[in-house]
matplotlib code that plots the C-alpha trace (Angstrom):
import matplotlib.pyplot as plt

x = [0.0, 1.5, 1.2, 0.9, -2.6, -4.5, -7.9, -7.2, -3.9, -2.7, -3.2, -7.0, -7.3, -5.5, -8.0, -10.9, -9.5, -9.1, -13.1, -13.0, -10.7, -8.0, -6.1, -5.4, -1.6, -0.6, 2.4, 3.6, 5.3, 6.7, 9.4, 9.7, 12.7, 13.0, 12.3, 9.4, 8.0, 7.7, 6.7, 3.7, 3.0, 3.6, 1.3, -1.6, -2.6, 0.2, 1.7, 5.0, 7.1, 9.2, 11.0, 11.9, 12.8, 11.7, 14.3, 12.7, 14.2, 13.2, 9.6, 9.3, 10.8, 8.5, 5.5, 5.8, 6.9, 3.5, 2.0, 3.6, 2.3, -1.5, -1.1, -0.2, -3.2, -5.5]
y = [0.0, 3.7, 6.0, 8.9, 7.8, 10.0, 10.7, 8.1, 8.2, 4.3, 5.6, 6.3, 2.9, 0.8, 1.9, 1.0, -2.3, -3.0, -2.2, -5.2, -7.3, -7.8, -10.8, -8.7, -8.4, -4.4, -3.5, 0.1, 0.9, 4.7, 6.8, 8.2, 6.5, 7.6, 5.9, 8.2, 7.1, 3.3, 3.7, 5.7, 3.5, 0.3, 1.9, 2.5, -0.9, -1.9, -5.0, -4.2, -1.4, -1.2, 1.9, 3.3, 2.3, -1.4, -4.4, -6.9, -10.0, -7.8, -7.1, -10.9, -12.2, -9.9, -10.8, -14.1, -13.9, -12.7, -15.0, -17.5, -16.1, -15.6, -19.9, -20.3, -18.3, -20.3]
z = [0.0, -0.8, 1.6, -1.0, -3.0, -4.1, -2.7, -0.3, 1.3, 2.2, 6.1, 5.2, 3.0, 5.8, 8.0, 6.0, 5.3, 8.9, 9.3, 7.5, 8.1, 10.3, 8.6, 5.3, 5.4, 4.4, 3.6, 3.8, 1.1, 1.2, 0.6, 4.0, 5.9, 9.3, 12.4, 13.4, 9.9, 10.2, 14.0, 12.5, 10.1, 12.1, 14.6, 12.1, 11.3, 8.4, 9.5, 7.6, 6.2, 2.7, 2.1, -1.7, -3.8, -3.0, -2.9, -4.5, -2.7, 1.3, -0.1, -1.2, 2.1, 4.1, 2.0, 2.5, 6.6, 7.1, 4.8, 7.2, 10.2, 8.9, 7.5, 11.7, 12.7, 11.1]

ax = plt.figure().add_subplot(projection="3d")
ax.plot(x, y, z, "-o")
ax.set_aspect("equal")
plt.show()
């Protein structure tokens, strides 16, 4: 999810998916680096964090941790 959408920035979308659901894995994906940043995010119902530009191999490895975690959950 980018942070930076229009209309509906990934904050505001997160929290409508949450309405929903709260097995959806979100992934924050943003250019914003600092600490302050992903504690934000991490704190507004994303479960992960991917700064800019993405690393392919880190976003597949996180995608599929919390894939891993959800499959436990069930």
């Amino acid at each position: 999810m980018d942070i930076n959408m229009p209309e509906m920035d990934g904050y505001e979308a997160t929290k409508e998916i949450r309405k929903l659901s709260a097995d959806v894995p979100i992934i924050a994906v943003t250019a914003y680096a600092f600490a302050s940043d992903e504690e934000r995010i991490l704190n507004s119902g994303f479960d992960a964090y991917a700064s800019k530009p993405l690393e392919a191999n880190t976003l597949k490895s996180q995608i599929g941790d919390l894939l891993k975690k959800r499959i436990l959950l069930v």
